[in-house]
C-alpha positions in Angstrom: 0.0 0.0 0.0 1.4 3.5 -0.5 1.0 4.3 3.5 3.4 1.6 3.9 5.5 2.3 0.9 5.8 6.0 2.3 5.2 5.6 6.0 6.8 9.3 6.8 4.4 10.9 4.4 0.7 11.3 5.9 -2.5 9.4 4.0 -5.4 11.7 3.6 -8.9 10.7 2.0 -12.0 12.7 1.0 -15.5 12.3 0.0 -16.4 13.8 -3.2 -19.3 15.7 -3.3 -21.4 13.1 -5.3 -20.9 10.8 -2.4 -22.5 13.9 -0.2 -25.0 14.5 -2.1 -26.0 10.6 -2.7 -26.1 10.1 1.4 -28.6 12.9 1.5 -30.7 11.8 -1.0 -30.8 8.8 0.2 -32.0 10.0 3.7 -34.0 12.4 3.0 -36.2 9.7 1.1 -35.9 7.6 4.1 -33.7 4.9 2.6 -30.7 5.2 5.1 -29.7 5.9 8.2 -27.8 9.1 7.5 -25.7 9.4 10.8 -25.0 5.7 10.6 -23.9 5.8 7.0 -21.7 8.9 7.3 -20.1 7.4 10.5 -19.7 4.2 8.8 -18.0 5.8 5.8 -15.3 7.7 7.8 -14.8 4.9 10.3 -13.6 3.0 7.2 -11.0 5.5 5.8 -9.3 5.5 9.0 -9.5 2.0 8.3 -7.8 1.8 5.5 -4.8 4.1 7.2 -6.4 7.8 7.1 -4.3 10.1 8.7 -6.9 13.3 7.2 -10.1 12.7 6.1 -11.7 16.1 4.1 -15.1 15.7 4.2 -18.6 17.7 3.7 -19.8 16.0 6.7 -17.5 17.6 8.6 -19.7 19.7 11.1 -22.3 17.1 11.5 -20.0 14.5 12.6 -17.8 16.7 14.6 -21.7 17.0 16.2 -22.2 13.5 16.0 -19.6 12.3 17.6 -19.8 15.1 20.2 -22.5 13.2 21.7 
């Protein structure tokens, strides 16, 4: 993998705003749980060695996960 190809170099991931806008649709038509998916999604880019994650989600999970 490149984070441990380049292990002094930090990994960051983002959401593009397609995948934003797709999550809301999505819950707003009451197909998904948005908080669930949202958490979900960023839970698994640290996952896969995130040291960033860039996000449009930002505020809400920053909320979120406040709780």
């Amino acid at each position: 993998t490149v984070k441990n190809a380049l292990p002094e170099l930090p990994m960051a991931t983002y959401n593009v705003s397609g995948e934003y806008a797709m999550v809301k649709a999505a819950s707003a038509n009451g197909w998904i749980d948005e908080q669930k998916v949202t958490l979900e999604t960023l839970l698994s880019m640290k996952r896969a060695g995130a040291d960033m994650i860039i996000t449009y989600h930002a505020l809400e999970a920053a909320k979120w996960l406040k709780k």
